[in-house]
C-alpha positions as CSV (number, residue, x, y, z in Angstrom):
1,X,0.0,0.0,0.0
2,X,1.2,3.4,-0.8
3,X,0.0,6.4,1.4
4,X,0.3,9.9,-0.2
5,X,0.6,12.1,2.9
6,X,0.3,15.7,2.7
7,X,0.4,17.6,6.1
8,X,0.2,21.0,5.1
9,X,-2.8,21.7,2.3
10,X,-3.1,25.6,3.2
11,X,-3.8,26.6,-0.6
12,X,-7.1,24.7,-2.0
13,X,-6.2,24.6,-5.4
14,X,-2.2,25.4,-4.8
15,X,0.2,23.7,-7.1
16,X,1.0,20.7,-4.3
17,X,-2.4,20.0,-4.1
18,X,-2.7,20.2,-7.7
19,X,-0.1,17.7,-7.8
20,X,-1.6,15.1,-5.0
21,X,-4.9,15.4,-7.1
22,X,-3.2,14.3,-10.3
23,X,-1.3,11.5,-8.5
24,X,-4.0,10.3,-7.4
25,X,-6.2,10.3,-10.3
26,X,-3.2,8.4,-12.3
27,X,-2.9,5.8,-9.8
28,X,-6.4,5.1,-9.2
29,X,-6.7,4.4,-13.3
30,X,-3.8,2.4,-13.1
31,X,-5.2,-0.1,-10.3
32,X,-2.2,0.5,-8.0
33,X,-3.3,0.3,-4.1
34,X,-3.2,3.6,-2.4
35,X,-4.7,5.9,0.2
36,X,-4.7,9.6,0.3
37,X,-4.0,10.9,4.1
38,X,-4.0,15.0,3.9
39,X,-4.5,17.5,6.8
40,X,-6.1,20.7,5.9
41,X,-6.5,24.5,6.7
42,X,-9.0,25.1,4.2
43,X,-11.0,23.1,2.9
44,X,-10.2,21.5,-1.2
45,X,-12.6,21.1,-4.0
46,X,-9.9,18.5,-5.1
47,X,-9.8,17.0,-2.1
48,X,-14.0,16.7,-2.5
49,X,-13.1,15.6,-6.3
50,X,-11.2,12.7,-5.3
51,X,-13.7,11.7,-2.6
52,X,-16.5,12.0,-4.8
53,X,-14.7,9.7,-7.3
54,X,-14.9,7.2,-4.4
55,X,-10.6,7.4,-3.6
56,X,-9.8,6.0,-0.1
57,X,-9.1,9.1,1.5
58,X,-8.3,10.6,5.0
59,X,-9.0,13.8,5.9
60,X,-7.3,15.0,9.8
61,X,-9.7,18.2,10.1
62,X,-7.9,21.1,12.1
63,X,-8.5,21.0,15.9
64,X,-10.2,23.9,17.1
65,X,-8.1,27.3,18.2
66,X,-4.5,27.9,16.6
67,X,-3.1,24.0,16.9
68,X,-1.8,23.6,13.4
69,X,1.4,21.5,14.8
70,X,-1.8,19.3,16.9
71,X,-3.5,18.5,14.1
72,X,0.1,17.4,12.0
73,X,0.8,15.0,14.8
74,X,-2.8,13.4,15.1
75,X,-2.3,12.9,11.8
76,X,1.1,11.1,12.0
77,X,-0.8,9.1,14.6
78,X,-3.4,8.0,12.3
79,X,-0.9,6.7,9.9
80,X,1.0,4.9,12.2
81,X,-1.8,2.9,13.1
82,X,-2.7,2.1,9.3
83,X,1.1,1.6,8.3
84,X,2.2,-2.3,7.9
85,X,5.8,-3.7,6.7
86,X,6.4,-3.0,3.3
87,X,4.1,0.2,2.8
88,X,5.7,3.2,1.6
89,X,4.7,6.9,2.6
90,X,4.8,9.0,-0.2
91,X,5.3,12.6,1.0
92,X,3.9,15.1,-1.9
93,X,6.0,17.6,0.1
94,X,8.6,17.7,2.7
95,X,6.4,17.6,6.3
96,X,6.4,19.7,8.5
97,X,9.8,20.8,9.9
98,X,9.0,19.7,13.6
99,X,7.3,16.6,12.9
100,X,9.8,15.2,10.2
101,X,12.2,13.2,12.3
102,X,9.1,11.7,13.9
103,X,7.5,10.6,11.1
104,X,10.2,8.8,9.2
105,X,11.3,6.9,12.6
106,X,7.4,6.3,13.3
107,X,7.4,4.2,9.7
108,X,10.3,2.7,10.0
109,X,8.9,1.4,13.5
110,X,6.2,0.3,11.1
111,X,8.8,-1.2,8.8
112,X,7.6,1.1,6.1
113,X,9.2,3.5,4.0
114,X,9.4,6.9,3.3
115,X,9.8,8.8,0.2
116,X,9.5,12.5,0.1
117,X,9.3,15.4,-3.1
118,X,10.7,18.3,-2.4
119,X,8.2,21.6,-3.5
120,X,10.9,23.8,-3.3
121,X,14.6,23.6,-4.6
122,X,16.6,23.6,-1.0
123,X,18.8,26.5,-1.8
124,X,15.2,28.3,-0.6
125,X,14.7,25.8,1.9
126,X,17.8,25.8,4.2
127,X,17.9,23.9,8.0
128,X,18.0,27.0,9.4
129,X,15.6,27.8,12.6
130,X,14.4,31.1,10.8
131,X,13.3,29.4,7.6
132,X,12.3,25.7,9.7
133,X,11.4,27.0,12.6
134,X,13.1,23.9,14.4
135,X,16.7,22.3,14.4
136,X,19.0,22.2,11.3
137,X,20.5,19.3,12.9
138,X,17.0,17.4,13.3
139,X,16.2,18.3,9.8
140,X,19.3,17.2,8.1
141,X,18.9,13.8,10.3
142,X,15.4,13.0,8.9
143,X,16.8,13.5,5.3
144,X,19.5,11.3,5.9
145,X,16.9,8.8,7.5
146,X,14.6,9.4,4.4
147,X,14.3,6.1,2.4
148,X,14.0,7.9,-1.3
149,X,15.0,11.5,-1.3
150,X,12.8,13.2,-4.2
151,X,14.7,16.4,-6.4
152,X,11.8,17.7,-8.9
153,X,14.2,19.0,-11.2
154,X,17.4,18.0,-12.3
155,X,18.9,21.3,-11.7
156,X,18.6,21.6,-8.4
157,X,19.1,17.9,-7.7
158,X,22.9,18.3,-6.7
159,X,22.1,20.9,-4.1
160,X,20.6,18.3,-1.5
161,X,24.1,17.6,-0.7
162,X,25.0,21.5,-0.7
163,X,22.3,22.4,1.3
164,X,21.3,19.2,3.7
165,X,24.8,17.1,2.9
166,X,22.4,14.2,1.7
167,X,25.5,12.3,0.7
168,X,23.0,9.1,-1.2
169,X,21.0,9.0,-4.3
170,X,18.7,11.7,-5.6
171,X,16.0,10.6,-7.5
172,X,14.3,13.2,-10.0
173,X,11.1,12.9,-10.7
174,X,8.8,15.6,-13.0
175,X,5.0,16.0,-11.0
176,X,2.1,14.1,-12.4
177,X,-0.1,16.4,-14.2
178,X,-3.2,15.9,-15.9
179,X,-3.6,17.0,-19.7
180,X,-6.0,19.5,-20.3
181,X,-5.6,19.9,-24.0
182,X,-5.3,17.8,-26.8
183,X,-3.7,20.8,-29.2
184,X,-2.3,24.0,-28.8
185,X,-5.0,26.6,-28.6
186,X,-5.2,29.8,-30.7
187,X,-4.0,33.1,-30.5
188,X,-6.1,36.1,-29.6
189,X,-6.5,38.5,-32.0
190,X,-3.8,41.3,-32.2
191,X,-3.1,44.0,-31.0
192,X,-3.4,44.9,-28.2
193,X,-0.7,42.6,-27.1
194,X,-2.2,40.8,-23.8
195,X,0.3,39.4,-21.2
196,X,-0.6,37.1,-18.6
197,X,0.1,35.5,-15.3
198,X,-1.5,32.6,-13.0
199,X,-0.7,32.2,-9.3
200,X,-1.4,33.8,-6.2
201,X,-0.5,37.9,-6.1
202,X,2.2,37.8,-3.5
203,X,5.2,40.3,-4.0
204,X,7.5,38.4,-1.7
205,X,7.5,35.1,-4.0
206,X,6.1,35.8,-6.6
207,X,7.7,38.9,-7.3
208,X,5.4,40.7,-8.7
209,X,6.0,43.9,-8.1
210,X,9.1,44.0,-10.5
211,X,6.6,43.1,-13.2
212,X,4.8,45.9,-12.1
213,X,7.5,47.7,-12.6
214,X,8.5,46.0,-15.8
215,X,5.3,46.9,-17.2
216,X,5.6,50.5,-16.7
217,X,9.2,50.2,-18.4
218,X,7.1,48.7,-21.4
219,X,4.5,51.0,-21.6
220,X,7.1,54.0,-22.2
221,X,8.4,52.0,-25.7
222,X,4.5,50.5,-26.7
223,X,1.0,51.4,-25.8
224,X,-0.8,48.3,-26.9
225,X,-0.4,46.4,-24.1
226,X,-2.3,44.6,-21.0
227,X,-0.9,42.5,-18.2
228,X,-4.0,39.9,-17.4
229,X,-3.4,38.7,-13.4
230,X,-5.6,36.2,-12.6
231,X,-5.7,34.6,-9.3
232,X,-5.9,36.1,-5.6
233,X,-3.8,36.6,-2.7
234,X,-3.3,39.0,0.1
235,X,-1.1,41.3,-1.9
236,X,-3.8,42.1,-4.3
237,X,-4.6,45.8,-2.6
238,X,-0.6,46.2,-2.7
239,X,-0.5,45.6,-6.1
240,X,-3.8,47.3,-7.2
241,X,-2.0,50.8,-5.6
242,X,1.3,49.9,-7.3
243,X,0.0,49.8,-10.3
244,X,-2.1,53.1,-9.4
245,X,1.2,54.9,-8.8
246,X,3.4,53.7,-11.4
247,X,0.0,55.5,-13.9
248,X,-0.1,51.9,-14.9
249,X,-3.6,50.8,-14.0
250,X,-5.3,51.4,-17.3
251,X,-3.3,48.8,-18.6
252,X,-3.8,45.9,-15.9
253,X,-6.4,43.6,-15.0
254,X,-6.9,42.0,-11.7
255,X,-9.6,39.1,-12.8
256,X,-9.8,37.3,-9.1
257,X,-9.4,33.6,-8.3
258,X,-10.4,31.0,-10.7
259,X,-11.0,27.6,-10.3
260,X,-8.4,26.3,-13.5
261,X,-10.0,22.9,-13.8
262,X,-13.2,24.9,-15.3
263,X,-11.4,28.1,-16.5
264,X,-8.2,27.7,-17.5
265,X,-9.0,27.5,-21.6
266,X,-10.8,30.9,-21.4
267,X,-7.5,32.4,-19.6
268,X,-5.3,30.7,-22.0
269,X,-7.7,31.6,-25.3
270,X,-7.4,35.4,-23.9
271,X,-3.5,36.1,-24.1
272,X,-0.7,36.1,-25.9
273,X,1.9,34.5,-24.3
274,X,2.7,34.2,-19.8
275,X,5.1,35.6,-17.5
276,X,6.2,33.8,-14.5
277,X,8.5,36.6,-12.3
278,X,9.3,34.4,-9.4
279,X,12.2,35.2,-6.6
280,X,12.2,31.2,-5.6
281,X,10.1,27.8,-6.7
282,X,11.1,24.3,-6.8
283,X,10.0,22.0,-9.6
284,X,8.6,23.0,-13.2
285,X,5.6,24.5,-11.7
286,X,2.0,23.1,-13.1
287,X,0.9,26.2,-14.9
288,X,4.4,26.4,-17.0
289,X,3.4,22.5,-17.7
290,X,-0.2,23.8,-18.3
291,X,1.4,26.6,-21.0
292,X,3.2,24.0,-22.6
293,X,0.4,22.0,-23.1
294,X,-1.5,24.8,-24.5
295,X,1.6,25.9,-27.1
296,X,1.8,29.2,-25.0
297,X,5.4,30.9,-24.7
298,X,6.5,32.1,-21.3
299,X,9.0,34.5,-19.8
300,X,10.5,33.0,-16.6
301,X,12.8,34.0,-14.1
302,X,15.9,31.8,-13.6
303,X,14.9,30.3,-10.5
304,X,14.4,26.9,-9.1
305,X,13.8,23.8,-11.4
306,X,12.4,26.4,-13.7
307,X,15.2,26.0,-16.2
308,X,14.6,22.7,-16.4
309,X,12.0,23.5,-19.3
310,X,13.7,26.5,-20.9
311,X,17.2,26.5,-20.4
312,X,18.9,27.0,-24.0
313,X,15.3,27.0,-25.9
314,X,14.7,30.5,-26.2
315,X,11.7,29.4,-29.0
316,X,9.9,27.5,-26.0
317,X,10.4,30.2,-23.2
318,X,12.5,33.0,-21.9
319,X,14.9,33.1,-19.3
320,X,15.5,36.3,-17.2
321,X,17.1,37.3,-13.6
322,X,14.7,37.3,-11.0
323,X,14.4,40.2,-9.4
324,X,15.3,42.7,-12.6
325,X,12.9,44.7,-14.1
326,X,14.8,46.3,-16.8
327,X,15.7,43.0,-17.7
328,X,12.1,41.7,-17.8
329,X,11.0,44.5,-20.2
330,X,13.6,43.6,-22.8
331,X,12.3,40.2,-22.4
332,X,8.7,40.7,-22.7
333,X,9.6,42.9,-26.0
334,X,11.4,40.7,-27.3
335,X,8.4,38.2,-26.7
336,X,5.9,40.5,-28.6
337,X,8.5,41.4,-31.6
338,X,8.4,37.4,-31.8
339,X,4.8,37.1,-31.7
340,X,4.3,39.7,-34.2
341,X,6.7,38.3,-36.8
342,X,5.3,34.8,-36.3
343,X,8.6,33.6,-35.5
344,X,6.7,31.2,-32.2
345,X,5.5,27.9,-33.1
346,X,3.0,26.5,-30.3
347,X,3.4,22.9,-31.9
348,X,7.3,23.5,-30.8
349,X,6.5,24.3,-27.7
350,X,3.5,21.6,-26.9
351,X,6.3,19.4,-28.4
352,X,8.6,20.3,-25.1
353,X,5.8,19.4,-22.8
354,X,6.3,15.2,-24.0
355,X,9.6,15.2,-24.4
356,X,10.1,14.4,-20.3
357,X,7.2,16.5,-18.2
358,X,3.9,15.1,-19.6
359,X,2.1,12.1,-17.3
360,X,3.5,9.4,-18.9
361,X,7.3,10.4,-18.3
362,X,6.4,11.4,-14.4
363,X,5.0,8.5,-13.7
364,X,7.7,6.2,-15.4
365,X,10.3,8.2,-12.8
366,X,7.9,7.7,-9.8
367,X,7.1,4.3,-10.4
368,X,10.9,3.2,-11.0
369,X,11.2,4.6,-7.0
370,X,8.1,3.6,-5.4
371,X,7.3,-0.1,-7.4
């Protein structure tokens, strides 16, 4: 039996969560045994999706009052009790920092094992008490004491022993994603030139200020442009006056949260081509996957496992340093001179998608680690 365990579902339709869903989907279609154990803060549609497709699955609700670190351990309890010899735990994300050390000894007390994916590249996640919030030491143990220790992206697979001095294997295995489209969709109409992004509207991560910023940059060499952000977060009122005082706001759109499993074609169908700013991520994050699918051109910061899909293939997507406005500009210039001269080709870029990140591939790397 393999238990996908994810202690830490804060974001209902978040990438991880995007990621269990799909993992579970793929499994369930290919008869493998599995349960799904997953503590919540809010409440997930795709949790309720899996459920509703009649998945074994365990849901540790949140104790009442602030016990977020209660309800991880009652739900390491619960799985001790359902773990047997031979069962792996399949951790869609590192746990917790504080119960991490507990829960690979309380398998292996179990004589099971414990794999774990890492969300984010560990040169962002360093066993330090002010990014953990618990001993570096204790960390670093439990990765040592980690059965299979998941990189989900080969370019930041060699920094587990940089960052944790995991000195053993590192397996790399892409996320199981689900494939919305069978073709690349078409292009809106042009001009005006519409830029997009997907993802929560945080400034820390996300940095989306600089694209703020790089979007007024733009506007002073081109008029026909709009920046599309679609998603929610508590940044949004930061971003909405940003925009106000850069004399911006004319050309931006803040359409809300969406739901992507019902309206990701129409955000695709309306722009051009996506830009993904980030200061830090881990793996190839699901909506670069979802662009490729689509035949939609990016422009990506340098950042995590994010070269992974672009690195040297300036026809599939667009590298830049995170952090750099000026440099995003040029970029996004660049991108629309492209666009206009016809010069992208979505079938290239849809091409990319299957040659190593589509379902098939991820689950051929999972299942040579976990089967």
């Amino acid at each position: 039996m393999i238990f996908l365990y994810y202690d830490s579902l804060s974001h209902p339709g978040g990438g991880i969560g995007t990621y269990l869903h799909a993992l579970a989907l793929h499994l369930h279609q290919e008869g493998i045994p599995f349960r799904v154990a997953v503590s919540e803060l809010h409440r997930s549609p795709l949790v309720d999706e899996l459920i509703a497709k009649g998945l074994s699955v365990y849901r540790q609700p949140r104790l009442p009052g602030d016990r977020w670190l209660l309800t991880k351990r009652c739900l390491l309890l619960w799985l001790e009790t359902q773990l047997q010899q031979g069962d792996w735990m399949f951790c869609v994300c590192p746990p917790y920092p504080a119960v991490y050390l507990s829960l690979v000894r309380s398998a292996h007390r179990r004589r099971a094992k414990v794999a774990v994916s890492w969300f984010l590249a560990p040169e962002f996640w360093p066993p330090i008490p002010e990014v953990m919030g618990t001993s570096g030491d204790a960390f670093c143990q439990a990765v040592a004491e980690t059965d299979a220790v998941i990189s989900v992206s080969q370019c930041t697979a060699y920094q587990f022993r940089e960052v944790y001095g995991y000195p053993g294997k590192v397996h790399v295995v892409p996320y199981h994603n689900l494939l919305f489209f069978q073709n690349p969709l078409p292009l809106p109409t042009a001009p005006p030139w519409k830029i997009g992004f997907m993802g929560r509207l945080d400034m820390e991560q996300k940095s989306l200020d600089t694209l703020l910023q790089a979007i007024g940059l733009l506007l002073q060499v081109r008029q026909d442009i709009q920046l599309h952000l679609y998603g929610g977060g508590a940044d949004e009122a930061k971003l909405t006056a940003l925009a106000a005082s850069l004399d911006i706001q004319s050309h931006v759109v803040f359409h809300g949260i969406y739901d992507h499993r019902r309206d990701l074609s129409a955000i695709l169908l309306n722009c051009h081509f996506f830009v993904h700013p980030s200061r830090w991520e881990g793996g190839p994050c699901f909506s670069l996957l979802e662009l490729m699918q689509a035949g939609r051109y990016c422009v990506a910061a340098r950042v995590g496992g994010i070269p992974d899909l672009y690195a040297g293939l300036p026809n599939i997507g667009l590298l830049v340093p995170c952090g750099d406005a000026t440099a995003l500009s040029q970029a996004l210039l660049a991108t629309i001179a492209n666009l206009a001269m016809g010069t992208i080709d979505g079938d290239k870029i849809r091409a990319r998608y299957f040659d190593g990140f589509d379902m098939a591939s991820a689950h051929r790397a999972w299942a040579a680690v976990m089967l």
